[in-house]
N, C-alpha and C positions, 0 to 999 in steps of 0.2 A: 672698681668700686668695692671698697671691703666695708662691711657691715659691723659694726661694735656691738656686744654688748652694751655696754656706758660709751658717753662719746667721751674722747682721750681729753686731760688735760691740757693745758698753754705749757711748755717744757720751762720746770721749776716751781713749777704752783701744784703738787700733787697734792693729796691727803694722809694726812697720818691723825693719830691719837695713842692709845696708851699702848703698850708690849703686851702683846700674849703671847702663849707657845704654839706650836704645830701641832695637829693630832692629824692621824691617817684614817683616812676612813677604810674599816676591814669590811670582815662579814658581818651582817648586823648584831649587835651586840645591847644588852641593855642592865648592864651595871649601874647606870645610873640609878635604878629601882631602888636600889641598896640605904640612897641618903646621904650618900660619903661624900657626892657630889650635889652643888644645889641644882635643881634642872634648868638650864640655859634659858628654853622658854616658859617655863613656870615665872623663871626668878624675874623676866622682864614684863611682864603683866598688869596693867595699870587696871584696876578693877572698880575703879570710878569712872571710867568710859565706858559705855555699852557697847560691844562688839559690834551690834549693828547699826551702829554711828557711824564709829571713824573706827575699825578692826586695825588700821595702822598704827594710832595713837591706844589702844587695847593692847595690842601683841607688843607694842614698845615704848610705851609712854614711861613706865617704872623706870627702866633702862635713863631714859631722856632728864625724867628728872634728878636722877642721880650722877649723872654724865654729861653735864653744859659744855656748850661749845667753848673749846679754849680760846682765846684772847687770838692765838696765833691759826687760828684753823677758820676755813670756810663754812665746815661743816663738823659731824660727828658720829658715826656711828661703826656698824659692822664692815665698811670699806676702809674707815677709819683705824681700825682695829689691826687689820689683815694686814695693812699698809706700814704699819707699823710695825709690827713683827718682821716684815720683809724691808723696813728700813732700819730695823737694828742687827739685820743679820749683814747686811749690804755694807751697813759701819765697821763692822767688826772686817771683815775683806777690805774697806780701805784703808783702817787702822795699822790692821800686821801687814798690809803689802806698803803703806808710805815707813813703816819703821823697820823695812830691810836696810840694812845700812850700805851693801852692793848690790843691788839686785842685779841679775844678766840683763843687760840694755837688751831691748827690745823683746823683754818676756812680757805675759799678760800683767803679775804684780808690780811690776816697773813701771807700766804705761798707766793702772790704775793707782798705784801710789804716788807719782808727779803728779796726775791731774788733782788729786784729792788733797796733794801738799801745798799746791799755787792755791786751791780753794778757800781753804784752812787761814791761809797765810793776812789776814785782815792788816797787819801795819804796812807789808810792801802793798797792796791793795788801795789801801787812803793814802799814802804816798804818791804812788802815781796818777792817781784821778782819772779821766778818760785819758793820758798822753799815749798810751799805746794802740790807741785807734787816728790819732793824728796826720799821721803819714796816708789814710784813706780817706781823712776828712782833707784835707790840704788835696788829693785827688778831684772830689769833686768841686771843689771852689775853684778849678783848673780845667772842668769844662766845658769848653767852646762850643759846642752845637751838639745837635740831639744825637748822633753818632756815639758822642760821647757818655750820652744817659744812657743808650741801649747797652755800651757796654759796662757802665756800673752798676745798673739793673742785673745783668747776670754775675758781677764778681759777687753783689749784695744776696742775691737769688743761690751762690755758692757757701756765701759763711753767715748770714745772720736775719734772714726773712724772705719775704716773698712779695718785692714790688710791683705794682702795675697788675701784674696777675697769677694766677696759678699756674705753675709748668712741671712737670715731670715725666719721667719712663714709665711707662705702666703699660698692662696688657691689653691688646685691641681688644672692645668689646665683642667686634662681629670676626676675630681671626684670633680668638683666647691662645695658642700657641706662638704668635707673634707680640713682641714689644712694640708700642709706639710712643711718639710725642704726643703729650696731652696737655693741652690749654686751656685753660675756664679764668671766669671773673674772680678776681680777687685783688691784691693793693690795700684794704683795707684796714686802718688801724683798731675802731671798734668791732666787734667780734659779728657784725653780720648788718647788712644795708637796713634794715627796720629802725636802728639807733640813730640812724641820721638823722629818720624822717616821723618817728612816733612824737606823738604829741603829749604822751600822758607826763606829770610834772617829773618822773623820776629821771624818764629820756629825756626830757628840756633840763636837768641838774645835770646829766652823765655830759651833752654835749658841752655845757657850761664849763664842766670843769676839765675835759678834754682840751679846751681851747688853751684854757690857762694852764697845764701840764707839758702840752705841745710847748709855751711861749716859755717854761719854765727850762725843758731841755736844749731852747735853744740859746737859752743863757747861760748854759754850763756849757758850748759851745764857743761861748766866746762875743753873741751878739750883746749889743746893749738892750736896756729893754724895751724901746722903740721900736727898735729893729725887731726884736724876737716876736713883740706882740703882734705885728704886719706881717711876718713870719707864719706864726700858730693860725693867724684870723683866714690867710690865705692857704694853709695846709689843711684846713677844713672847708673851705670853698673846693678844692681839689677834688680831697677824699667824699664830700658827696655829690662830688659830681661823676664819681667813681659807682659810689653807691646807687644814685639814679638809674645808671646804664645797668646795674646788675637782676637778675630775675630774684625773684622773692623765693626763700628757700624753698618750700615744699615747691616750686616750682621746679624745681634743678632735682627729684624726685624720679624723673622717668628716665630712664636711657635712654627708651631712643630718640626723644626730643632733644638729650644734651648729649648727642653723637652727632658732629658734623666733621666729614672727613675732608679735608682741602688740603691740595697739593704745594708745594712749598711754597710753590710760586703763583699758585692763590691767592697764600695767605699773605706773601710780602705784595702783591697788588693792591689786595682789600686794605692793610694797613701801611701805607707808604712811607706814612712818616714814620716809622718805626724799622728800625735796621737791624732785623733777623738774624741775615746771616753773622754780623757781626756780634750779636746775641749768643746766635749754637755755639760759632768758632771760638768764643771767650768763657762759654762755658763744659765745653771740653765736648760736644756733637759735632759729628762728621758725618756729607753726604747723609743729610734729610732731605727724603722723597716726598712727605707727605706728613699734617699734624693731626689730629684731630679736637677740634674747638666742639667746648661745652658750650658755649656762647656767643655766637658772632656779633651778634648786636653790640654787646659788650666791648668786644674788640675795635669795631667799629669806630664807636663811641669815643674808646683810649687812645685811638688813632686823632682821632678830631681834635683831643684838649691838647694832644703834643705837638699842635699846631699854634691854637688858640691862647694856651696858657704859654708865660713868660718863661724863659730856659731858668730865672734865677727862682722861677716856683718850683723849676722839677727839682735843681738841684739842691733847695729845702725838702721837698718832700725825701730827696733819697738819702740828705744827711738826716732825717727824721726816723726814715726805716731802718740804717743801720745802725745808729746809737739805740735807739729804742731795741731790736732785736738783741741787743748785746748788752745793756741797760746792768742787767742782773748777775753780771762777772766780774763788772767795776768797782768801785769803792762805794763805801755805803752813802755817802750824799746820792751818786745818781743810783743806786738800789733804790734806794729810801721812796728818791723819786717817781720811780716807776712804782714800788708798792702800794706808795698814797694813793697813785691814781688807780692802775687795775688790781690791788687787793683790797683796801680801802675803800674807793668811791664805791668802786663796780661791785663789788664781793661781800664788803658789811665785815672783813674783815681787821680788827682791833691795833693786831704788832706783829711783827716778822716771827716768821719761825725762827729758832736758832741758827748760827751758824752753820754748824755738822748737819742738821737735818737737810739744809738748803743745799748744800756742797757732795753730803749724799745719793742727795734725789737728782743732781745735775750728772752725777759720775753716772750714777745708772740710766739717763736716758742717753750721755754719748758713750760710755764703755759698754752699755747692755751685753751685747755680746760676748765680753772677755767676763766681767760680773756673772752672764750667765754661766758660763761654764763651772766656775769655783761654785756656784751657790746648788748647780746640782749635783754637784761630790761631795759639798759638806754641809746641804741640809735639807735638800728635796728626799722625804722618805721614798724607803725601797718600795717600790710594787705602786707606783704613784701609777703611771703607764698603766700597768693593768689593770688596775680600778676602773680609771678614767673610762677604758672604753670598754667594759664591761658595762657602766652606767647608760655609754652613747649606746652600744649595740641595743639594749632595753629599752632606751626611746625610739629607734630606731624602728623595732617590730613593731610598737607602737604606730605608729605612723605611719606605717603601712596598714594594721589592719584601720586606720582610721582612713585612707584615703578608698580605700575599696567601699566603706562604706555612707563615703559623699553624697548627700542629694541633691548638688547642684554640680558637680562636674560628670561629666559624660563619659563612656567608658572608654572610648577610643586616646581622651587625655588622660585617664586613671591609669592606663593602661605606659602613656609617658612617664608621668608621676614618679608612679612604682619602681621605672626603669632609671631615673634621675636618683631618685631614693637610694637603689642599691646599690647606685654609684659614686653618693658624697663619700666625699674621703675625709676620712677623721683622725687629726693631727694631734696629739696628746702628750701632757707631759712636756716634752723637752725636743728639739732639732736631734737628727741623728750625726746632721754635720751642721760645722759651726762656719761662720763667716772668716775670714781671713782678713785680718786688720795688721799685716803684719808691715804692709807699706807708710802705719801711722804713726808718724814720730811726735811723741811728746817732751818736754822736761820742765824742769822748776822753775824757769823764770816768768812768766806769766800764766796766770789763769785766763785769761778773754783771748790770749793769744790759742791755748791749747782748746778752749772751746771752739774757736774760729777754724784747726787744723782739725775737729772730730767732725766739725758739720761738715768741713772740705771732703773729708776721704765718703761721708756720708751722700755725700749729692755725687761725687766721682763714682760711686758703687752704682748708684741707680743709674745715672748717665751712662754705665759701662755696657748696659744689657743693651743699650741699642744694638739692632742687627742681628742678636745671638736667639736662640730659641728661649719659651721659657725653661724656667726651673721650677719645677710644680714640687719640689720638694723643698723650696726657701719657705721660711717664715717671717711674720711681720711681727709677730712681737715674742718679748726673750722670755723663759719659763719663771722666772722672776714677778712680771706682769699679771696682777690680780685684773683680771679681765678675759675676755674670749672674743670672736666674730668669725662670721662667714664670708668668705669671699667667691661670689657667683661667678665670675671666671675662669677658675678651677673647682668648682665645685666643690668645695671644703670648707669643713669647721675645723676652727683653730681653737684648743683646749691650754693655755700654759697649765705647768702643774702647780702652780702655786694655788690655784682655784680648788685645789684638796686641803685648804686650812680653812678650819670653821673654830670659830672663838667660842669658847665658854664648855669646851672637850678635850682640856688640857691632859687628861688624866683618865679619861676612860674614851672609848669609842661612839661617835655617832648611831644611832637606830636610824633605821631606813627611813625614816616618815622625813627626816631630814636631811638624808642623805638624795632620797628621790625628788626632794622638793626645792634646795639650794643649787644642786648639782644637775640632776634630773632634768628639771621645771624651765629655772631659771637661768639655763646655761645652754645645755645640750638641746632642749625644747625648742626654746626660744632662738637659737641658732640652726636648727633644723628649719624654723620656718619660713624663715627669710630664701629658700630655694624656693617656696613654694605661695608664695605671696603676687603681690598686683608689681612690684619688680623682679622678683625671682621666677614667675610663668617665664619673663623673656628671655631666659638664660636656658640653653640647652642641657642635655649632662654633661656634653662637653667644654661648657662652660662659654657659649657662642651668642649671642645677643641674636636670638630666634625664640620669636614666640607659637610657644607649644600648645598654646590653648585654643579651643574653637572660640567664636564671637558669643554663643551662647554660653561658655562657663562663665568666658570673661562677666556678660551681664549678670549674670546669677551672684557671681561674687561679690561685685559691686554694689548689687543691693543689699547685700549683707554688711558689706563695710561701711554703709552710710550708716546703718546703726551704733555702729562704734565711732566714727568721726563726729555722731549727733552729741553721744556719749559723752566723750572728752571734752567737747565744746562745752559742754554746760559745767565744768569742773573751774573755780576761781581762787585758783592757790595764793593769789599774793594782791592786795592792790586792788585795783579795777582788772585787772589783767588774767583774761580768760585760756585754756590751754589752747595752743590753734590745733584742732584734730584732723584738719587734713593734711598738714606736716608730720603732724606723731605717729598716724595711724598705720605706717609701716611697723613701727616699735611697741604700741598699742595690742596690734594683731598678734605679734610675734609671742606678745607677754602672756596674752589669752592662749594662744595655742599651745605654747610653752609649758604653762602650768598644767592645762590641758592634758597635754602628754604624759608630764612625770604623774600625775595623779592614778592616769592608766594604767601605767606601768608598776608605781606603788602598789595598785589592788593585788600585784601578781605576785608579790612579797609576802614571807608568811609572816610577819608583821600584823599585818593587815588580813589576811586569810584569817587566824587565832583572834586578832581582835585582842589582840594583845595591849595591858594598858600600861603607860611609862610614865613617871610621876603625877600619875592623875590623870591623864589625859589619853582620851581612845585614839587611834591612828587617822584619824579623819582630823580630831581638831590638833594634833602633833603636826602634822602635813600642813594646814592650812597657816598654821604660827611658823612654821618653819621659811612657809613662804614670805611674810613679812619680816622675818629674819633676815632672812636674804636683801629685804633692802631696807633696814634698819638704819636711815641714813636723815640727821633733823638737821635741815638746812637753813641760813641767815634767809632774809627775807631780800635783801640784795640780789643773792644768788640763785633762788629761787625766779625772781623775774628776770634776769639775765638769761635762766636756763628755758622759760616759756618763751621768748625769742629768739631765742640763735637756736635752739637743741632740738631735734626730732626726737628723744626721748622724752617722754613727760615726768613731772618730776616724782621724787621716791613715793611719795606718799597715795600719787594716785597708782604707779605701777601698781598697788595693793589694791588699795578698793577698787581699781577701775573694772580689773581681770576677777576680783573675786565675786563683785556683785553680780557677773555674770554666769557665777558655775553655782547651780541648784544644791550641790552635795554641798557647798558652803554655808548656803542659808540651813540647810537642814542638822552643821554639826555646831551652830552656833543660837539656833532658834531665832533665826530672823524672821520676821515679822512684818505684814503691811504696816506702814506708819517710823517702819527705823528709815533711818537717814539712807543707807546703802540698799534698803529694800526699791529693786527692780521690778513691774509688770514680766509677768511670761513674754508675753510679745516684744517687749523692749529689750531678754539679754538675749547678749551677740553670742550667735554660734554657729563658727565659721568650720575649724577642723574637728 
């Protein structure tokens, strides 16, 4: 289970806005005093809100107003930004490697210049419509009995989704140097079981027009609309019958309730009607001993409907999952169609991004790897590395002298703690070694076919670790990647270096107040504490699903986190629709402690010693804007309630005030006040690390 930062986008739907440049963050520097430049958080400052209002709509409202959401975007701001700079850099790499005119078959620019040329290529594209998935859909209209769904479930599970349920290689929780099978509920086409079953009118419009979407692809399929509509009406009978069986996400939250280990022949017992072996063997696994199911019930349950429901509903459902998966490689009618519904309905988004954008972002989630490498030779500044864990090691002392001086953990766990602590391993910058894609052949004739051969070699890489030890020096996402997380089974933070670009320091250097607050706070922090949270206790330092704590920390912290889950519940971003705080509250915690940290660490800065002032502004309110900097991010109101249901993160705006109304030095650099909106009771803020 790896921890995010943000949770990852749907592959193709990323975030972008306007280009800015790189700056490195050095030794603290403060040229900006001079005036040459305007000051990043001066200049976004909305000062018709009272900071102790809404301090999020304060630190970025100017920004917001000046900056609308484009037509073609979800959202807008500082992720917005980053994304952008690192999607024009990513352009420019597929531009000059598709206009080599020989390149060496099978070099990195070869492989990313065909895929980015079939992309590009929009008239062979509307030319052939879906016919080059045909030969798969003609597959399943060909099969005979359920033998033959278990194995198109795994060809589909190999190049374009994840039917019926979730499956992959990953590291046993309780043997973290072993790979296993891993199996949990999933099948689902809306982004998470609450969609099927809310009542509020936005979730009664999403399934509305899911039905009719679904009846829409099956008419680009070739049904009539008779047919299609009996089709769509019966692939949402399915999928919430899919949904029903599944636990509600903050459920799916503990390990070791979604750790069930069953032996092969267990799990082919419990689920009969479902033909396993013929599953692994089609998906390229040999001699499986043993899986581990996040959900049996679930399983169960899947087992049941592949009895109950008709062979010609599954094989709707599985020609539904793999045109839909592949939807957005095709010609622009079925784009089109898939955008209407999930960026459109779901999103509140307007019109498609451009072509290159879209064709970009696709190269970089299947070439990432070979992308990465060119992009840290020719534009990840020098010394990115050393910064980076310069930053981590200063949260890091942090956090220890914070845990030593706990008053609800016991010293014989402080005593764990410490020893977990000085054992995360902190991954920064860039892979020292890069993956080997050298078995993946691409060329120009088709785009959805070369997407189809990157997700192939992709599921063949993770299927490949069965058996092998791990590799505690792989990474999961490419230095590219504006994002971070922890992975509690190796006990590591994962830093890409692109997380050293901050927008609006094109030309002079960051000061610490925002260097320890973006980077700091809300990266290194916040990924620090996810070891050391109500799932991170159960994770050893060596990364083993054993919990470290006595029953009395455990309660002690508990009580503490009910105040922050009381917190978040009472926050109503969108709608009627309130945050659920005991899904967030792992992400919640992490924000408070996060910021926590870097603020720590910032006092030890002579920044802040001097009391030094930077366009105005003293190192306490620099550090606190810096942190709503950080998620400077104004989202549609679509996407906003999409992301209070499916997301254990809560959204941008409370990540601000939720964390800030709870730190004292806050209220004090901004003169908050009983009677402001974000003014908390003593007894009411949360303080946990």
């Amino acid at each position: 289970m790896i921890m995010n930062l943000i949770s990852p986008p749907k592959a193709g739907k990323f975030l972008a806005m306007a280009m800015v440049s790189i700056a490195i963050f050095s030794s603290c520097s403060l040229k900006n005093k001079t005036g040459q430049v305007p000051d990043a958080l001066v200049s976004h400052i909305d000062s018709t809100v009272k900071p102790g209002d809404d301090f999020f709509l304060y630190a970025n409202g100017k920004w917001f107003k000046q900056n609308p959401i484009p037509p073609s975007e979800r959202s807008n701001g500082l992720w917005q930004l980053i994304q952008d700079t690192i999607n024009a850099q990513i352009r420019n790499i597929c531009e000059t490697s598709a206009a080599i005119k020989t390149p060496e078959k099978g070099s990195n620019k070869q492989k990313i210049g065909d895929f980015f040329f079939t992309g590009m290529d929009s008239v062979t594209l509307n030319k052939k419509g879906i016919s080059d998935l045909k030969p798969e859909l003609d597959r399943i209209d060909g099969i005979k009995d359920m033998k033959g769904v278990s194995a198109m479930a795994a060809f589909i599970h190999q190049v374009a989704g994840s039917p019926l349920f979730s499956f992959f290689v990953g590291q046993d929780d309780k043997i973290s140097n072993k790979y296993a099978v891993i199996i949990s509920q999933g099948g689902l086409s809306l982004p998470e079981r609450s969609f099927y079953f809310d009542t509020d009118p936005r979730a009664i419009m999403i399934r509305e027009k899911f039905v009719e979407h679904a009846g829409n692809i099956f008419m680009m399929m070739g049904y009539d609309k008779k047919k299609a509509t009996q089709a769509a009406s019966k692939l949402m009978k399915l999928e919430t019958s899919l949904a029903r069986a599944s636990r509600k996400l903050e459920d799916t939250r503990d390990p070791v309730k979604n750790y069930n280990k069953l032996s092969f022949k267990q799990l082919t017992e419990k689920t009969a009607n479902f033909d396993w072996a013929l599953f692994t063997e089609t998906i390229g696994l040999k001699k499986v001993d043993s899986v581990i199911v996040g959900q049996p019930e679930f399983l169960e349950a899947m087992n049941s409907y592949l009895k109950t429901m008709s062979l010609q509903d599954w094989k709707d459902y599985l020609k539904f999952h793999f045109i839909s998966g592949l939807a957005e490689y095709l010609d622009d009618k079925t784009y089109m169609e898939v955008f209407n519904f999930y960026s459109k309905t779901m999103q509140g988004v307007k019109e498609p991004k451009p072509r290159w954008k879209r064709v970009v972002e696709q190269t970089d989630n299947s070439l990432g790897e070979l992308i990465g490498q060119v992009y840290v030779s020719e534009y990840l500044p020098k010394g990115t590395k050393e910064k980076l864990t310069e930053i981590g090691n200063a949260i890091r002392e942090v956090y220890a002298e914070r845990i030593k001086a706990l008053d609800w953990m016991s010293e014989p766990t402080k005593q764990k703690a410490l020893k977990k602590l000085s054992t995360v391993i902190m991954k920064v910058g860039y892979p020292d070694k890069w993956k080997d894609l050298s078995s993946l052949v691409l060329d120009r004739n088709s785009y959805v076919r070369n997407v189809i051969a990157a997700n192939r070699w992709a599921v063949n890489y993770n299927i490949s670790k069965y058996g092998k030890q791990v590799d505690r020096t792989e990474w999961n996402m490419t230095p590219q990647t504006y994002n971070a997380y922890y992975n509690p089974s190796n006990n590591e933070i994962v830093v890409p270096g692109s997380n050293i670009i901050v927008p609006g320091y094109e030309r002079v250097l960051a000061d610490d107040a925002i260097l320890y607050s973006v980077i700091g706070g809300s990266t290194f922090g916040h990924e620090i504490t996810h070891g050391f949270d109500d799932q991170g206790c159960k994770y050893d330092e060596a990364g083993n699903l054993h919990n470290w704590w006595t029953a009395e920390d455990s309660v002690k912290f508990y009580a503490k986190t009910r105040l922050i889950v009381e917190q978040f519940s009472e926050y109503n971003p969108v709608d009627s629709l309130h945050i659920n705080g005991k899904m967030t509250q792992g992400e919640n915690i992490a924000d408070l402690a996060g910021i926590t940290m870097g603020y720590v660490a910032f006092q030890k800065t002579k920044q802040y010693k001097e009391k030094l002032l930077v366009a105005g502004l003293n190192p306490d309110q620099r550090f606190f804007l810096a942190y709503a900097l950080a998620w400077m991010i104004n989202q549609r109101p679509e996407g906003i309630a999409n992301q209070v249901k499916m997301d254990v993160h809560s959204p941008a705006k409370y990540r601000v005030i939720g964390p800030l109304s709870d730190i004292t030095e806050f209220y004090t650099a901004f003169g908050l006040k009983e009677g402001d909106k974000m003014w908390r009771p003593e007894d009411k803020r949360v303080k946990i690390w």
